[in-house]
C-alpha positions as CSV (number, residue, x, y, z in Angstrom):
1,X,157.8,90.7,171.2
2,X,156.1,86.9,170.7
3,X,158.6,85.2,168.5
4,X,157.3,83.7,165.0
5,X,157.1,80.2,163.4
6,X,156.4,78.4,160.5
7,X,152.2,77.8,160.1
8,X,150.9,74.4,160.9
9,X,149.4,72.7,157.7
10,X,145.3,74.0,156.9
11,X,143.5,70.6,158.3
12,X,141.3,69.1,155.8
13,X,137.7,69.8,155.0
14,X,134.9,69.1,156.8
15,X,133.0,66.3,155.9
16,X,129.3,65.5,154.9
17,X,129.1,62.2,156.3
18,X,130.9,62.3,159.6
19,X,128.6,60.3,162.3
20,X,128.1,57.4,160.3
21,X,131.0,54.7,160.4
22,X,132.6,54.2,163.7
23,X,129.2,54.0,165.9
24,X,130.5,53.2,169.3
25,X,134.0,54.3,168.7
26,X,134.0,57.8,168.8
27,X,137.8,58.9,169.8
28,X,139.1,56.9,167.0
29,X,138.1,59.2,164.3
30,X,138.5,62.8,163.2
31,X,135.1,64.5,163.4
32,X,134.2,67.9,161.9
33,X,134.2,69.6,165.7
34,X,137.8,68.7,166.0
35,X,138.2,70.0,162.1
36,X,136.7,73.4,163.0
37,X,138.4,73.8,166.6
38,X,141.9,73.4,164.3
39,X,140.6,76.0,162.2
40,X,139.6,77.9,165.0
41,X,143.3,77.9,166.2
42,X,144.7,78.4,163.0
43,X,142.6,81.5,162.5
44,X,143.0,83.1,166.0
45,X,147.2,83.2,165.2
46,X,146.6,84.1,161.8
47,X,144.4,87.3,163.6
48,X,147.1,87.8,166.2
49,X,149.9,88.0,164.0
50,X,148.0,90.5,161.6
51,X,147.4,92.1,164.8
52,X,151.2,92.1,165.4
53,X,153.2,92.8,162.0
54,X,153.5,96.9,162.2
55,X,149.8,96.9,162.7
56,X,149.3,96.2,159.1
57,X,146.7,93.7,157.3
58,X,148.4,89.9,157.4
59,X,148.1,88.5,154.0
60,X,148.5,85.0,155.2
61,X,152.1,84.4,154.4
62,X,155.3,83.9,156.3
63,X,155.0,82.7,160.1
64,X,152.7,83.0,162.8
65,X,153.4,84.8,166.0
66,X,153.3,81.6,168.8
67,X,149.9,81.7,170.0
68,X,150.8,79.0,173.0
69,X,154.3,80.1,174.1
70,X,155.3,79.4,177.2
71,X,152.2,77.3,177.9
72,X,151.2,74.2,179.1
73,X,148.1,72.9,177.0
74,X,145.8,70.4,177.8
75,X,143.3,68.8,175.5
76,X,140.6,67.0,176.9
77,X,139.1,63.7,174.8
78,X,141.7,63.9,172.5
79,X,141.0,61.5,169.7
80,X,143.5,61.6,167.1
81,X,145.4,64.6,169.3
82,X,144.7,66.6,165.9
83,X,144.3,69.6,168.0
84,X,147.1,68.9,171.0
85,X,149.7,69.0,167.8
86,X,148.5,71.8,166.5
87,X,149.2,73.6,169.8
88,X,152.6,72.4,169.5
89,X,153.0,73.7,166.1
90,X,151.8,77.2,167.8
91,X,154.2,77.4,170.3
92,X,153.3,75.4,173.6
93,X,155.8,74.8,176.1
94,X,154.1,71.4,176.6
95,X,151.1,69.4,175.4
96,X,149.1,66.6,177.5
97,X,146.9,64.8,174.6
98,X,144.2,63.3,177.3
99,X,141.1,60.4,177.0
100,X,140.2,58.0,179.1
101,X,140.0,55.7,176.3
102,X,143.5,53.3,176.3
103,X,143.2,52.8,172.6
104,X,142.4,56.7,171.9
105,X,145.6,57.5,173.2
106,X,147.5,54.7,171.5
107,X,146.1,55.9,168.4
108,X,147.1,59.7,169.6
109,X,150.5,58.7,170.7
110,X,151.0,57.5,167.4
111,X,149.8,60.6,165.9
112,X,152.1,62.7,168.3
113,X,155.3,60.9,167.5
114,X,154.5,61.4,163.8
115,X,154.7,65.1,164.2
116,X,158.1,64.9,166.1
117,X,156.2,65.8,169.5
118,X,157.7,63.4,172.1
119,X,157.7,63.6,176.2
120,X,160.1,65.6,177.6
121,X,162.1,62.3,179.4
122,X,162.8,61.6,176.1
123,X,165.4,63.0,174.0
124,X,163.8,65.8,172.0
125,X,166.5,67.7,170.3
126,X,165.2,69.8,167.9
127,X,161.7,68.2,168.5
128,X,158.5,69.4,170.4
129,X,157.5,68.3,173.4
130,X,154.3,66.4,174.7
131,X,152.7,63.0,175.5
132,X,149.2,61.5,176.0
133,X,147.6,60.8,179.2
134,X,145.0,59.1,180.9
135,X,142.2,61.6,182.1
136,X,138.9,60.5,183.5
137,X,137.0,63.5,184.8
138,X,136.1,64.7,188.1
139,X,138.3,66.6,191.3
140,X,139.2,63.4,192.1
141,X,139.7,61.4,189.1
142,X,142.1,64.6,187.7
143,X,144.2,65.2,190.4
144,X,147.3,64.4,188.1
145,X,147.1,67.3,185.9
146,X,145.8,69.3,189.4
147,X,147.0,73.3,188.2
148,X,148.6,71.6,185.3
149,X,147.2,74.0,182.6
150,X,147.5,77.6,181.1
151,X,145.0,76.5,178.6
152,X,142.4,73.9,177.9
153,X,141.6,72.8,174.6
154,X,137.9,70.7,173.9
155,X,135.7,69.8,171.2
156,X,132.2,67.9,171.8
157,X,132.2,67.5,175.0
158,X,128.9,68.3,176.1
159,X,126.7,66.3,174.3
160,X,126.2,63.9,177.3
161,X,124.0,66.2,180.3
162,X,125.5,63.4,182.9
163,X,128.7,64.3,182.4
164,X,128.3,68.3,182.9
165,X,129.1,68.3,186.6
166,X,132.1,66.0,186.6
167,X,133.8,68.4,183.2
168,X,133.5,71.5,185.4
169,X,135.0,70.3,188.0
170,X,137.7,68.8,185.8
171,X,138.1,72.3,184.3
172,X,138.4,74.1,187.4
173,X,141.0,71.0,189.2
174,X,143.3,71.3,185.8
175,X,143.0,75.0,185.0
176,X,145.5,77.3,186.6
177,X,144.2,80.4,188.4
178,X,145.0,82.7,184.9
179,X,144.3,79.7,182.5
180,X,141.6,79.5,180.0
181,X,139.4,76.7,178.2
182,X,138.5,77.4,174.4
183,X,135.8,75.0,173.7
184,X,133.6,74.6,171.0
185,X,130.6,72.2,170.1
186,X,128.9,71.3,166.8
187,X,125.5,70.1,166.7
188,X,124.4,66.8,166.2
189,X,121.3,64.5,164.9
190,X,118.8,64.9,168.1
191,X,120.8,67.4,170.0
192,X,120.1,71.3,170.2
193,X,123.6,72.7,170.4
194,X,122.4,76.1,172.0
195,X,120.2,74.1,174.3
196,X,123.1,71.6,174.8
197,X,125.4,74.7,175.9
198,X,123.6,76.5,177.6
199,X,122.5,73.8,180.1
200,X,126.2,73.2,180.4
201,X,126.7,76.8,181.1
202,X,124.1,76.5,183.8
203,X,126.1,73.9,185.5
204,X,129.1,75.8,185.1
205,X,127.4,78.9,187.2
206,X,125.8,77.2,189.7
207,X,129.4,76.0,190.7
208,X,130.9,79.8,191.2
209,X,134.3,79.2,190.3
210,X,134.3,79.6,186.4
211,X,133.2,82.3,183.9
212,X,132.3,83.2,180.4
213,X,134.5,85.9,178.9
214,X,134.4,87.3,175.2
215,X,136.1,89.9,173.2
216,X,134.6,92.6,175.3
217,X,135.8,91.5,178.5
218,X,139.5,92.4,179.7
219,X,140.3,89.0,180.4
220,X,140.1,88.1,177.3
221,X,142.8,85.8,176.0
222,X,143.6,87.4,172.5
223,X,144.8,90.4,172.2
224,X,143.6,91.9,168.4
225,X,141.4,88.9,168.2
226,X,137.2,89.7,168.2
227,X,134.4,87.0,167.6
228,X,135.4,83.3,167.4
229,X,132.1,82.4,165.7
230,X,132.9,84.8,163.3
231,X,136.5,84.3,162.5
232,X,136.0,80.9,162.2
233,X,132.7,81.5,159.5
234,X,135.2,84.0,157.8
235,X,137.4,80.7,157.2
236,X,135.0,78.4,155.6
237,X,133.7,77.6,152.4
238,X,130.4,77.3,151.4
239,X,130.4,74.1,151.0
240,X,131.5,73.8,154.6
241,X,128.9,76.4,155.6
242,X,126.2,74.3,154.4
243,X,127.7,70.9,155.7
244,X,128.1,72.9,159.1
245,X,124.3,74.5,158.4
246,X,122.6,70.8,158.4
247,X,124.3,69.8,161.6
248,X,122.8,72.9,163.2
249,X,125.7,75.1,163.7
250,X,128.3,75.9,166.4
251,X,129.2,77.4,169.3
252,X,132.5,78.5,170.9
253,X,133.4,79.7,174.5
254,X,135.8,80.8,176.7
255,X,135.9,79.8,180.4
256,X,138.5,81.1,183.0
257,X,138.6,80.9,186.8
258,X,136.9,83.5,188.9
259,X,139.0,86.2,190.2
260,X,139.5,85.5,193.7
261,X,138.8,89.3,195.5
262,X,141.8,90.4,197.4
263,X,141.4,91.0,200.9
264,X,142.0,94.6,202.4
């Protein structure tokens, strides 16, 4: 059986007022897409676990089963590495906090070592283990975290159409063959988020090598676990609702790598 730990801390509220203050600076603050994805992960080992305990309803007390045990997790545009030290907290093996921003990553670094996540050179009795790292997507450009990851973790990254191609292929250079990516975008002022998606999505088909799964689908990644949209609704307040309402809402996917067909 999945051994337990202690929950993570809830991460805080979202806020009304998100966009408006470090223009131009984006990975140096939290935004409510990061907020939610904690949630999200959060809610998913709060599911599992109830899923878990003697099959009997979880009344969100004691530990968590380890959601990322054993796994190597990757976070792509890190910012703060909110969500990289939350994975931690859940169990991973290891956690790569990644930007291509240098003062992102001092900023994450910083955050890291706060929570008593260091790299594994160092000496981390008693302590996780992780580190930031420069990632600048495309095949090429990710070729040191090549087969690096059992999971990927993303928030916001697909607001920007020209950068579609070169994230899929990132995904599919760092994913390992059985690895996942749980990614989820929020809207924003001037950008559609199914629209956004989906034309991501298209990008993603047209390549062949990644796929969409959900709760129905037998590669799914969590076991007990149905809707992410609607777990993470289940979790927020109204007041969140409505802040998440005027933004235009979320979405969440999975991706994993294609099945390769044996040959008889």
């Amino acid at each position: 059986s999945s051994s337990l730990q202690p929950p993570p801390p809830p991460p805080p509220p979202l806020s009304s007022n998100n966009e408006s203050s470090v223009t131009g600076r984006t990975g140096v603050a939290l935004w409510n897409s990061g907020l939610l994805l904690a949630r999200l992960l959060d809610e998913i080992a709060v599911s599992a676990t109830a899923a878990t305990v003697s099959k009997q309803q979880y009344q969100g007390e004691g530990e968590l089963v380890n959601l990322f045990k054993g796994k190597t997790v990757v976070e792509l545009g890190c910012g703060t590495g909110l969500n990289s030290i939350i994975a931690s907290k859940l169990g991973a093996k290891y956690v790569y906090a990644t930007d291509g921003n240098m003062e992102v990553l001092e900023l994450a670094k910083l955050n890291l070592e706060q929570n008593n996540i260091v790299p594994s050179f160092q000496d981390n009795s008693n302590k996780n283990v992780g580190e930031t790292g420069t990632l600048q997507w495309g095949s090429l450009d990710s070729v040191d975290f090549y087969d690096t990851a059992d999971v990927i973790l993303g928030s916001d990254l697909t607001y920007n159409a020209g950068s579609w191609r070169i994230l899929a292929d990132t995904l599919n250079s760092v994913l390992k063959a059985n690895g996942y990516f749980l990614y989820l975008t929020l809207g924003h002022s001037g950008f559609n988020v199914s629209g956004e998606l989906n034309g991501f999505l298209t990008v993603v088909q047209s390549g062949g090598s990644l796929e969409v799964v959900d709760e129905s689908s037998s590669r799914w990644p969590f076991p007990g676990v149905g809707s992410l949209e609607l777990l993470l609704n289940s979790s927020l307040s109204e007041k969140e609702k409505n802040v998440v309402k005027s933004t235009g809402g979320y979405k969440i996917i999975v991706l994993r790598k294609r099945l390769r067909k044996q040959l008889k």
